[in-house]
Backbone as XML, in Angstrom:
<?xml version="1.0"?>
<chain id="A" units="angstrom">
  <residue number="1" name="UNK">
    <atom name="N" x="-58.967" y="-149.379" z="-129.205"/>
    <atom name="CA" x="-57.863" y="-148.488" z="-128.908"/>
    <atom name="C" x="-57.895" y="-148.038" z="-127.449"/>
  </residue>
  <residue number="2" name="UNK">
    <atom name="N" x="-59.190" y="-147.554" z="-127.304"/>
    <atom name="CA" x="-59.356" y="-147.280" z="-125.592"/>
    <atom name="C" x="-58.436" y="-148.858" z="-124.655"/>
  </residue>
  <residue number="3" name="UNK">
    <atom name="N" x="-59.421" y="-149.788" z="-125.307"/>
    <atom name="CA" x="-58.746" y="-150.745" z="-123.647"/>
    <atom name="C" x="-57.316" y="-151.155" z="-124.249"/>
  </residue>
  <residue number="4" name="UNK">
    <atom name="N" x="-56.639" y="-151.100" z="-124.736"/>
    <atom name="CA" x="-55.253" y="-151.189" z="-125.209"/>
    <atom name="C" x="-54.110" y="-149.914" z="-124.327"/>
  </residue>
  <residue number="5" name="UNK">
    <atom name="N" x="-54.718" y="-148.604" z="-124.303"/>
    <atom name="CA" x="-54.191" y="-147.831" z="-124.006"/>
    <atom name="C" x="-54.377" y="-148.080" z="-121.733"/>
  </residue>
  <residue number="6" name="UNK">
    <atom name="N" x="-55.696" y="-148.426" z="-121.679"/>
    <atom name="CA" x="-56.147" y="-148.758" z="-120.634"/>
    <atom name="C" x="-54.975" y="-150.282" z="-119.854"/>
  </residue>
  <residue number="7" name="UNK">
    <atom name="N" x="-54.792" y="-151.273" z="-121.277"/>
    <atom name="CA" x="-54.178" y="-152.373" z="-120.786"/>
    <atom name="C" x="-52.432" y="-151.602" z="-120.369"/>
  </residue>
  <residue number="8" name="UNK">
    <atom name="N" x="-51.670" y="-150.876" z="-121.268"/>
    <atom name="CA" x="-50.792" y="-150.409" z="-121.218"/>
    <atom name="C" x="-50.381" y="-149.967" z="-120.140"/>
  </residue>
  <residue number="9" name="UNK">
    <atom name="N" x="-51.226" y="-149.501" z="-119.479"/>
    <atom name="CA" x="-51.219" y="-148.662" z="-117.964"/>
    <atom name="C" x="-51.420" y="-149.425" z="-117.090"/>
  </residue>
  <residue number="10" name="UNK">
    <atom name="N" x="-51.997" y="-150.466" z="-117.345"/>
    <atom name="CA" x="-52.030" y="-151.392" z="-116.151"/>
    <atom name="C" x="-50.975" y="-152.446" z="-115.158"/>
  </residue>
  <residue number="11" name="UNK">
    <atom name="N" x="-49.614" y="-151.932" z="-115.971"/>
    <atom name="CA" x="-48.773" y="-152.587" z="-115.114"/>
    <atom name="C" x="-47.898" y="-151.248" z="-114.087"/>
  </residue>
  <residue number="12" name="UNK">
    <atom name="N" x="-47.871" y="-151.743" z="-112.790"/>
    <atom name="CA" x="-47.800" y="-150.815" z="-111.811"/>
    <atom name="C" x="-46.123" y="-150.038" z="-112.117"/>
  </residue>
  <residue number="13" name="UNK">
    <atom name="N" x="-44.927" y="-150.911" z="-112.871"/>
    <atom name="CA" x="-43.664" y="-150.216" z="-113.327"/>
    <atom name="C" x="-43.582" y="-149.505" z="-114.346"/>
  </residue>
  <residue number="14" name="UNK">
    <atom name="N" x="-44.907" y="-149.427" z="-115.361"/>
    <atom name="CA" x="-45.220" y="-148.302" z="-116.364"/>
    <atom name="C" x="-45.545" y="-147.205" z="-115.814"/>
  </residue>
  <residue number="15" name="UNK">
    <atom name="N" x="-46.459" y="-147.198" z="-114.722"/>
    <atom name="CA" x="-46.943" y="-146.431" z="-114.081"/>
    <atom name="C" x="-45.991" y="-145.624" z="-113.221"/>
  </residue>
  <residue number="16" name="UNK">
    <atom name="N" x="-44.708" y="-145.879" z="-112.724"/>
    <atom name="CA" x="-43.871" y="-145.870" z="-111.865"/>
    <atom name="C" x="-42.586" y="-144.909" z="-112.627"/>
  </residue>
  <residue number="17" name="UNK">
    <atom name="N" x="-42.586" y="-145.840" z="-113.924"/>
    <atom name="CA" x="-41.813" y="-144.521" z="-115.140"/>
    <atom name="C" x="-42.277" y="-143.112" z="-115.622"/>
  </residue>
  <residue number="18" name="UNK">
    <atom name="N" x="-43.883" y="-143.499" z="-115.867"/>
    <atom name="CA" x="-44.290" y="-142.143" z="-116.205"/>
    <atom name="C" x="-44.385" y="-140.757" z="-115.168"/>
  </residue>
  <residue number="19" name="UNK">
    <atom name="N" x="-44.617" y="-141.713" z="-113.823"/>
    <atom name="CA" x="-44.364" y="-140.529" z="-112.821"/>
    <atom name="C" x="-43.331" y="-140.018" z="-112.866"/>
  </residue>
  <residue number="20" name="UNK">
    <atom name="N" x="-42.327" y="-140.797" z="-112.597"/>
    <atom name="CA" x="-40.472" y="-140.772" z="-113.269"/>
    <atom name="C" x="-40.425" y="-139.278" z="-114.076"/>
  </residue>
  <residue number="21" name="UNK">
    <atom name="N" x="-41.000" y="-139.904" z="-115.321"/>
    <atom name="CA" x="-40.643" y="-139.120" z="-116.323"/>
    <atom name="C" x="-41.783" y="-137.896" z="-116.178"/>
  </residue>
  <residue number="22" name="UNK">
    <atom name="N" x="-42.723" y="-137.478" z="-115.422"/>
    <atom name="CA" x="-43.059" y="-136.159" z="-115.252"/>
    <atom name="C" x="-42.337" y="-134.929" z="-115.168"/>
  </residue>
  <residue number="23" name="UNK">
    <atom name="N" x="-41.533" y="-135.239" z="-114.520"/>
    <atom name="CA" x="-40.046" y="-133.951" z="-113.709"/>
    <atom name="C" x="-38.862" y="-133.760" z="-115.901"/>
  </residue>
  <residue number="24" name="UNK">
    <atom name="N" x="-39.218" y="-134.574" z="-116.880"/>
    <atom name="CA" x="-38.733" y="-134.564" z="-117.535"/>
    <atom name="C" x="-37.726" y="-135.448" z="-117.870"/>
  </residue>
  <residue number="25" name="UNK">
    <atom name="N" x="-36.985" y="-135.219" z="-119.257"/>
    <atom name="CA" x="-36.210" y="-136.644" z="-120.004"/>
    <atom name="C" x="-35.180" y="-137.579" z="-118.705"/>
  </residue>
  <residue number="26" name="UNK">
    <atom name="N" x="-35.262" y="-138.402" z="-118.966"/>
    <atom name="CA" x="-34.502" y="-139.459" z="-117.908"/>
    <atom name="C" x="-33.802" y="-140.576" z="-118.625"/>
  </residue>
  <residue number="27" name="UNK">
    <atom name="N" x="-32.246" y="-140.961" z="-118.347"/>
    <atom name="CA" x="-31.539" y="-141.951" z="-119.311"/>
    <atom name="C" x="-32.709" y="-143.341" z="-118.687"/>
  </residue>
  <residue number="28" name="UNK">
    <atom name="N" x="-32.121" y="-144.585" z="-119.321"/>
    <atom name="CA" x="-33.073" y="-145.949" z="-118.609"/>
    <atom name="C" x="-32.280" y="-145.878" z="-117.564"/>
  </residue>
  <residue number="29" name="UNK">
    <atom name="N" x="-30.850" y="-145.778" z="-117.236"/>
    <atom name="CA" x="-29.982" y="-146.334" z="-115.985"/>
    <atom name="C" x="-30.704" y="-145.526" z="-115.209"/>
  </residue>
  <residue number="30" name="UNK">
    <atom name="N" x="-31.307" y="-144.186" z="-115.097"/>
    <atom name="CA" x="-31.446" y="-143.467" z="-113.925"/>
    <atom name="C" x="-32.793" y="-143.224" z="-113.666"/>
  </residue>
  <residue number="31" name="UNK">
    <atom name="N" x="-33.902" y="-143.925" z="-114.503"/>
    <atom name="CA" x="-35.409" y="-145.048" z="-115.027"/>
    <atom name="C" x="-35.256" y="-145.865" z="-113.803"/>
  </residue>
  <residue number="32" name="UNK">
    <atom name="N" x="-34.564" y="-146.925" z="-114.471"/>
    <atom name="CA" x="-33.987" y="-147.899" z="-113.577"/>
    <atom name="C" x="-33.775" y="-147.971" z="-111.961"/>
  </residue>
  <residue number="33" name="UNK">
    <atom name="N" x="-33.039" y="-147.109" z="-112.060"/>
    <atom name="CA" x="-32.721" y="-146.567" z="-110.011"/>
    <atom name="C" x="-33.902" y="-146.389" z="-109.666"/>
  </residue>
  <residue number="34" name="UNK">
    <atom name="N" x="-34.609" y="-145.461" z="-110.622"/>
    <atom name="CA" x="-35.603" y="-144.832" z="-109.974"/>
    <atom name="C" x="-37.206" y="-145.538" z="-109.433"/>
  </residue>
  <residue number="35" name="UNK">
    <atom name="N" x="-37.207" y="-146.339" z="-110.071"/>
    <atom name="CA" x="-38.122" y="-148.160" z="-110.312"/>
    <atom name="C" x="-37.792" y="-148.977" z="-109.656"/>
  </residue>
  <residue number="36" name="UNK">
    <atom name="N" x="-36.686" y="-148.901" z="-109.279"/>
    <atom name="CA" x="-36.196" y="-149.990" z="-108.616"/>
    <atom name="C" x="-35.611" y="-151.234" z="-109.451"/>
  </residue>
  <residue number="37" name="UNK">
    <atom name="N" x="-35.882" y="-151.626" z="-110.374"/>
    <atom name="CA" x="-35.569" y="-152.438" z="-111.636"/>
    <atom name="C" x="-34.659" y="-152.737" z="-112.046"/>
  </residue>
  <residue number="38" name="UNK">
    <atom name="N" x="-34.616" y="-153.408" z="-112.805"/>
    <atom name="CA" x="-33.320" y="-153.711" z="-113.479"/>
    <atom name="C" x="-33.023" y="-153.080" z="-114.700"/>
  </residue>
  <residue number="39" name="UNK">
    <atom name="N" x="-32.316" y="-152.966" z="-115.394"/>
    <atom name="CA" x="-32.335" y="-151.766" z="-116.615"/>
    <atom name="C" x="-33.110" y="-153.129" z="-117.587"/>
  </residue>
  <residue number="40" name="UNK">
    <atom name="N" x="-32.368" y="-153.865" z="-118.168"/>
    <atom name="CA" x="-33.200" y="-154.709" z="-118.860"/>
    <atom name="C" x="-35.163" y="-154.685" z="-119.026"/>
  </residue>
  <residue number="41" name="UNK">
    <atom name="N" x="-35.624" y="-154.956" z="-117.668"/>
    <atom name="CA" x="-36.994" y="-154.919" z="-117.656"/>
    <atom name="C" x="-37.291" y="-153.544" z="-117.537"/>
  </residue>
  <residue number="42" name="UNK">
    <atom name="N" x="-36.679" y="-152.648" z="-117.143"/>
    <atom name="CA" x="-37.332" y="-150.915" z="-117.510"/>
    <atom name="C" x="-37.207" y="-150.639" z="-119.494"/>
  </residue>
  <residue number="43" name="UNK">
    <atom name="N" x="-36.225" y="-151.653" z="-119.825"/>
    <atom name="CA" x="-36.203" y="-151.189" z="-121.086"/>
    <atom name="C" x="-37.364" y="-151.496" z="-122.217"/>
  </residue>
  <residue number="44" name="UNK">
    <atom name="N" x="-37.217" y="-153.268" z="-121.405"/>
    <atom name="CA" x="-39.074" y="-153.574" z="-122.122"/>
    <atom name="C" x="-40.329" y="-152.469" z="-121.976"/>
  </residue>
  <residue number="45" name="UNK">
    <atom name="N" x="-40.301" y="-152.073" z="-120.566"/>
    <atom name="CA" x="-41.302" y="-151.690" z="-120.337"/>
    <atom name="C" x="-41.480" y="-149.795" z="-121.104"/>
  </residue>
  <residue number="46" name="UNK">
    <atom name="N" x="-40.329" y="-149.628" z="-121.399"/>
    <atom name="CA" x="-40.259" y="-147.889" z="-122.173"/>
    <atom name="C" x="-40.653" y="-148.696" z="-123.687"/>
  </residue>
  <residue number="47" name="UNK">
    <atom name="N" x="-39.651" y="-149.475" z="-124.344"/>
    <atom name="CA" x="-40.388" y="-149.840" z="-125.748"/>
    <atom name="C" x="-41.789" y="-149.721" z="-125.798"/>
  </residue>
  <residue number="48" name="UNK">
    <atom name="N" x="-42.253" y="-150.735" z="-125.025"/>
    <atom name="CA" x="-44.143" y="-150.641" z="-125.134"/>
    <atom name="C" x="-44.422" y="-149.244" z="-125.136"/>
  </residue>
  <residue number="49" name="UNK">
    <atom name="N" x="-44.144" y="-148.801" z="-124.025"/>
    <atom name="CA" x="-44.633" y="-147.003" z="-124.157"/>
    <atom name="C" x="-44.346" y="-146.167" z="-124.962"/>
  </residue>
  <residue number="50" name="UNK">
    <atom name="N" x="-43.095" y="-146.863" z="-125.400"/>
    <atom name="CA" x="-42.879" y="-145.455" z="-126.883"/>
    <atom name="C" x="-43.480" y="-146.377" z="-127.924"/>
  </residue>
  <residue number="51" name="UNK">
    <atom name="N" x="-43.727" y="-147.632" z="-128.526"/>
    <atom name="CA" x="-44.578" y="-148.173" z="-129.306"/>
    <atom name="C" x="-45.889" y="-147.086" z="-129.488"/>
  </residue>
  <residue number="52" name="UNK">
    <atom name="N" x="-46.018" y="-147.231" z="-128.509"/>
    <atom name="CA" x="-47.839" y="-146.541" z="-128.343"/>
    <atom name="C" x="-47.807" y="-145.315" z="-128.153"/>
  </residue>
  <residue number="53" name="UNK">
    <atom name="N" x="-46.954" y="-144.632" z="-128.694"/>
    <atom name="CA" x="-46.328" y="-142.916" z="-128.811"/>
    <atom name="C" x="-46.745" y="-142.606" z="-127.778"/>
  </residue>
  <residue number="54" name="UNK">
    <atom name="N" x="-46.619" y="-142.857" z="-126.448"/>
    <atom name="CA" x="-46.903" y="-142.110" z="-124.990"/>
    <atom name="C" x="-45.337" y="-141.903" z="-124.944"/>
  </residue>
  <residue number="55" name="UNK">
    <atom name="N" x="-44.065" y="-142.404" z="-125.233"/>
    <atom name="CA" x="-42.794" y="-141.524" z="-124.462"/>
    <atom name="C" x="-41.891" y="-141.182" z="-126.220"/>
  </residue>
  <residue number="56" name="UNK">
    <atom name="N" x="-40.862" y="-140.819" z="-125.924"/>
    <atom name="CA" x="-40.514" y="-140.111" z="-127.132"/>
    <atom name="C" x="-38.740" y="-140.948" z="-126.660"/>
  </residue>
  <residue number="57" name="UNK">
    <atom name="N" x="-37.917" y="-141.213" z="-127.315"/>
    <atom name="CA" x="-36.685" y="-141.628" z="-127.196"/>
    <atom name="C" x="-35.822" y="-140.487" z="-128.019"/>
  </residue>
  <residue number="58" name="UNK">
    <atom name="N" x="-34.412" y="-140.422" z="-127.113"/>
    <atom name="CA" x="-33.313" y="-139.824" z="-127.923"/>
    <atom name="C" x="-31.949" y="-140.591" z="-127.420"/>
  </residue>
  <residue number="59" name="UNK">
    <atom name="N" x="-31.651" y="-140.203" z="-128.456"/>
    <atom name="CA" x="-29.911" y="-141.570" z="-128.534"/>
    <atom name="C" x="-28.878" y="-140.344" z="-128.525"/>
  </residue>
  <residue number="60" name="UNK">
    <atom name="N" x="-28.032" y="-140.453" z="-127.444"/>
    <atom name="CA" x="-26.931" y="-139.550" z="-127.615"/>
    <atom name="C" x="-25.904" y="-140.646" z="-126.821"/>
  </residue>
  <residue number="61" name="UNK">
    <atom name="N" x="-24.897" y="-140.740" z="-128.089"/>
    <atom name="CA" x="-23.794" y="-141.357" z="-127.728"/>
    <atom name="C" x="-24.263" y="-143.362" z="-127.302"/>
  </residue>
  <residue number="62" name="UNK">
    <atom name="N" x="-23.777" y="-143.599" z="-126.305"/>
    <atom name="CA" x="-24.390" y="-145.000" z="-125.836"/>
    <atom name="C" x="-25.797" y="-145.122" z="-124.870"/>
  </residue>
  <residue number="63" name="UNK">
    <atom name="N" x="-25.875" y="-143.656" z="-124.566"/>
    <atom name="CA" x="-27.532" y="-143.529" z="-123.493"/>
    <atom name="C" x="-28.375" y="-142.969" z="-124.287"/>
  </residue>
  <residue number="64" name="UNK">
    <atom name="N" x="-29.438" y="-144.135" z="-124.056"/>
    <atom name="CA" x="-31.349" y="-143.499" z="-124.700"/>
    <atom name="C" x="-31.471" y="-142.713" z="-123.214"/>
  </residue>
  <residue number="65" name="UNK">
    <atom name="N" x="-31.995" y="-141.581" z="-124.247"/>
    <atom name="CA" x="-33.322" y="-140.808" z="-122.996"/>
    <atom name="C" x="-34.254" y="-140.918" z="-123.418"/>
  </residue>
  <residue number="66" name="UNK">
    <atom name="N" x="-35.682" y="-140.866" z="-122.900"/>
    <atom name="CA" x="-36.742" y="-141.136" z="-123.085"/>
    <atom name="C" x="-37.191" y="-139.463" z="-121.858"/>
  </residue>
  <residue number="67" name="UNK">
    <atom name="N" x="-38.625" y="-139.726" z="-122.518"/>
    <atom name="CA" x="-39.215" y="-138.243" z="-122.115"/>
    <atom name="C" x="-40.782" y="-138.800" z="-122.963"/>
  </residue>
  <residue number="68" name="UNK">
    <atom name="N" x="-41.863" y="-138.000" z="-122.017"/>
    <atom name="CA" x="-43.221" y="-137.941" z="-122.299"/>
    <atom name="C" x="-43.650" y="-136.944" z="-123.268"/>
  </residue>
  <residue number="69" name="UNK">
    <atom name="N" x="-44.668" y="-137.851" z="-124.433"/>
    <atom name="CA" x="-44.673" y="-136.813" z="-125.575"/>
    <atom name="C" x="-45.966" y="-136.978" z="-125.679"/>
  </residue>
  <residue number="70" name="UNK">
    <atom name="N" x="-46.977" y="-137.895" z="-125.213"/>
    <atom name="CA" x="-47.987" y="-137.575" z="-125.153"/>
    <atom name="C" x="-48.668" y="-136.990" z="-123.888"/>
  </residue>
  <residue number="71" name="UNK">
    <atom name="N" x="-48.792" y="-135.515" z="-123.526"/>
    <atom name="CA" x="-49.158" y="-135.299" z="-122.691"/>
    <atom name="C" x="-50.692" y="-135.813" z="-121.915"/>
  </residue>
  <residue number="72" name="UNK">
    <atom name="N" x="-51.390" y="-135.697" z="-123.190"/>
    <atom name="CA" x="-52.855" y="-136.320" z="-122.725"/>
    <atom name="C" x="-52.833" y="-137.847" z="-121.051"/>
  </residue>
  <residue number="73" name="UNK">
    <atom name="N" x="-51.532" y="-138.268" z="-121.269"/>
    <atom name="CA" x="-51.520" y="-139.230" z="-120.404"/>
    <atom name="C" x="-51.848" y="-138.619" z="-118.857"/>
  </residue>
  <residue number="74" name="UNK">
    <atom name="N" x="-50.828" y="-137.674" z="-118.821"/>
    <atom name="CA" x="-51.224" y="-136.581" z="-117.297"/>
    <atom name="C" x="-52.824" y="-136.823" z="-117.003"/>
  </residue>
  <residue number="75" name="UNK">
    <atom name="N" x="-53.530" y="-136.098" z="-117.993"/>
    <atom name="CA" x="-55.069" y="-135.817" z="-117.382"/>
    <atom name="C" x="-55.939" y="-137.207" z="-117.145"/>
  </residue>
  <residue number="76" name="UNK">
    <atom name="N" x="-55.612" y="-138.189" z="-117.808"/>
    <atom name="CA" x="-56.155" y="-139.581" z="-117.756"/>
    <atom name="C" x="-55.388" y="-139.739" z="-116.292"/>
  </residue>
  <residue number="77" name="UNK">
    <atom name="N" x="-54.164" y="-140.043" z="-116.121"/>
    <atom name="CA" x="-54.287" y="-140.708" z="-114.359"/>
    <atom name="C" x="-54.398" y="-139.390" z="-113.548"/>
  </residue>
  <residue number="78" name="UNK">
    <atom name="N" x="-54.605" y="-138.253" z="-114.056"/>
    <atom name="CA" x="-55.412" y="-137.777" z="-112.537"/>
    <atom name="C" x="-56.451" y="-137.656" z="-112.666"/>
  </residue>
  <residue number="79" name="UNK">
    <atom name="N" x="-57.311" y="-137.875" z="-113.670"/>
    <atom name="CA" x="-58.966" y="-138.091" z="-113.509"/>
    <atom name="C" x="-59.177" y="-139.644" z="-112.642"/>
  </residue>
  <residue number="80" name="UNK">
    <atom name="N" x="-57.933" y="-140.427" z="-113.090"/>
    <atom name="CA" x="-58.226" y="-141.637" z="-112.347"/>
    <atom name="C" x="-57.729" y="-141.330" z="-111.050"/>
  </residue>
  <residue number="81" name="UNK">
    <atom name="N" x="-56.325" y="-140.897" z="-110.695"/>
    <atom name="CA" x="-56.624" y="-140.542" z="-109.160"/>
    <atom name="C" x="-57.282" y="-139.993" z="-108.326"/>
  </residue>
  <residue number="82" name="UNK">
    <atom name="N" x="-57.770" y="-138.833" z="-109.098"/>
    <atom name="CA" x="-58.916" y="-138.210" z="-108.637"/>
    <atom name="C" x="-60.273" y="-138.871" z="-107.724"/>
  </residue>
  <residue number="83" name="UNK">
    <atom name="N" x="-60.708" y="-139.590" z="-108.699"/>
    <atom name="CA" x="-61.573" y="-140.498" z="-108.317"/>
    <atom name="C" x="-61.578" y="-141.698" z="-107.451"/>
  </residue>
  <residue number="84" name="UNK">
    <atom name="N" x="-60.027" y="-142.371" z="-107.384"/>
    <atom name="CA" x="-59.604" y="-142.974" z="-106.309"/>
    <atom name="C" x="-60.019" y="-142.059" z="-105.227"/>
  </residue>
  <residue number="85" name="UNK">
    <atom name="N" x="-59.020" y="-140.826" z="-104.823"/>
    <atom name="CA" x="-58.841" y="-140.751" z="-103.932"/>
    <atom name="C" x="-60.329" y="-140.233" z="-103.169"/>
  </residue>
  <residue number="86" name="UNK">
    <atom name="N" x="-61.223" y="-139.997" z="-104.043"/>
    <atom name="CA" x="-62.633" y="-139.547" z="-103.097"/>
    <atom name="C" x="-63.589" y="-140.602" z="-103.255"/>
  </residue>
  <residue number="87" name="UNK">
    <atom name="N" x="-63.141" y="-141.955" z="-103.889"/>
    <atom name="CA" x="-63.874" y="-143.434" z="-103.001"/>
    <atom name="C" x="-63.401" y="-143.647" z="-102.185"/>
  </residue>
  <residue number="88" name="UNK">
    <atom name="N" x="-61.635" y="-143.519" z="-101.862"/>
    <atom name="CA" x="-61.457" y="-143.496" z="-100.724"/>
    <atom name="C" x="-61.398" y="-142.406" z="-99.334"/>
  </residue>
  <residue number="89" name="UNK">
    <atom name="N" x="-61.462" y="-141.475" z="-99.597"/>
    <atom name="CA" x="-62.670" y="-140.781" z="-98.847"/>
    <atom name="C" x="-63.901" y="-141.015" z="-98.273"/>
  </residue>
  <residue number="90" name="UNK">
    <atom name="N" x="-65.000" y="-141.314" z="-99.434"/>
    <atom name="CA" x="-65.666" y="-141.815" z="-98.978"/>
    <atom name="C" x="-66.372" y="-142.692" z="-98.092"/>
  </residue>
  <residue number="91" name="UNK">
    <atom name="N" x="-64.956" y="-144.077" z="-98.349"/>
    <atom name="CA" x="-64.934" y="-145.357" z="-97.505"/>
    <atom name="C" x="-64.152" y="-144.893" z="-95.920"/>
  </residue>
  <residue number="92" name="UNK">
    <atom name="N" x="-63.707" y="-143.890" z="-95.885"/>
    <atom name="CA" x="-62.784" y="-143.375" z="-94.465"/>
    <atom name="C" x="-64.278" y="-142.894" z="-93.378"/>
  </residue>
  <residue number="93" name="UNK">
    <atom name="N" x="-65.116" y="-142.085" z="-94.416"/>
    <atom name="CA" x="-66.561" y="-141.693" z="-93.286"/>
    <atom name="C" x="-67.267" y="-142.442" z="-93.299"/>
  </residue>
  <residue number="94" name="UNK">
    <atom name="N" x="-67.513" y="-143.374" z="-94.077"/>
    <atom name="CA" x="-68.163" y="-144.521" z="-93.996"/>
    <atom name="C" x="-68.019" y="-145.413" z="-92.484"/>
  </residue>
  <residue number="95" name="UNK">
    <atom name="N" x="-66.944" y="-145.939" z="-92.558"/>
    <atom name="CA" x="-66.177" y="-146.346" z="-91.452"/>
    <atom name="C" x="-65.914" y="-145.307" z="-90.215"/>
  </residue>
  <residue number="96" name="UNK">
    <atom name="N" x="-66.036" y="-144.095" z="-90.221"/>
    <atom name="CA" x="-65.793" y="-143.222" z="-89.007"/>
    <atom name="C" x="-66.478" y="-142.915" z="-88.438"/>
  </residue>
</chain>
């Protein structure tokens, strides 16, 4: 379950939605803009995530919104940015 949830995250336009969807619910068209994407491939890429109950969908009229329902996701990429950003730190005095 860990490396599944680990594989999930590993594509950089999942990653790109969930930041997205931090600020709260977002239709796919405005997903989409926001990704850069095409609505089609933002749409694959929200299924997987709501598959794996990390986003939550609502249908009003002809637009899905989607919105983050598992919060736990937040503290996982900033423990991982976290830690990025003070190897790379590290590697800046290394080099200085």
């Amino acid at each position: 379950m860990v490396a599944n949830r680990f594989k999930i995250l590993s594509e950089p336009i999942r990653l790109q939605i969930l930041h997205t969807l931090q600020d709260g619910e977002k239709s796919v068209g405005e997903l989409a803009l926001s990704v850069q994407s095409s609505q089609p491939n933002v749409s694959k890429h929200l299924k997987i995530l709501q598959r794996e109950g990390i986003l939550g969908r609502r249908q009003m009229g002809n637009t899905a919104y989607y919105e983050i329902v598992d919060e736990t996701i937040f503290a996982l990429c900033e423990t991982v940015c976290n830690a990025l950003e003070e190897k790379s730190r590290e590697q800046v005095n290394v080099f200085a």
